[in-house]
Residue, then its C-alpha position, 0 to 999 in steps of 0.5 A: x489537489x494539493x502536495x499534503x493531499x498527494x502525499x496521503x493518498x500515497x502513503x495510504x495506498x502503500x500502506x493498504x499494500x502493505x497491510x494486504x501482503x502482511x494479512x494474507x502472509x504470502x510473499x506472492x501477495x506481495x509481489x503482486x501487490x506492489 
């Protein structure tokens, strides 16, 4: 696995998270999300 391939991996799983916590509203989503 190269560095690109890391780096989108993460910044895909950050921003799931991200989504997740904005979608559902709640700051404990958040929290528990991240």
């Amino acid at each position: 696995m190269d560095f690109a391939h890391i780096i989108l991996s993460i910044w895909r799983c950050f921003a799931l998270k991200w989504k997740i916590g904005f979608q559902t509203n709640g700051e404990m989503d958040i929290l528990r999300w991240s």
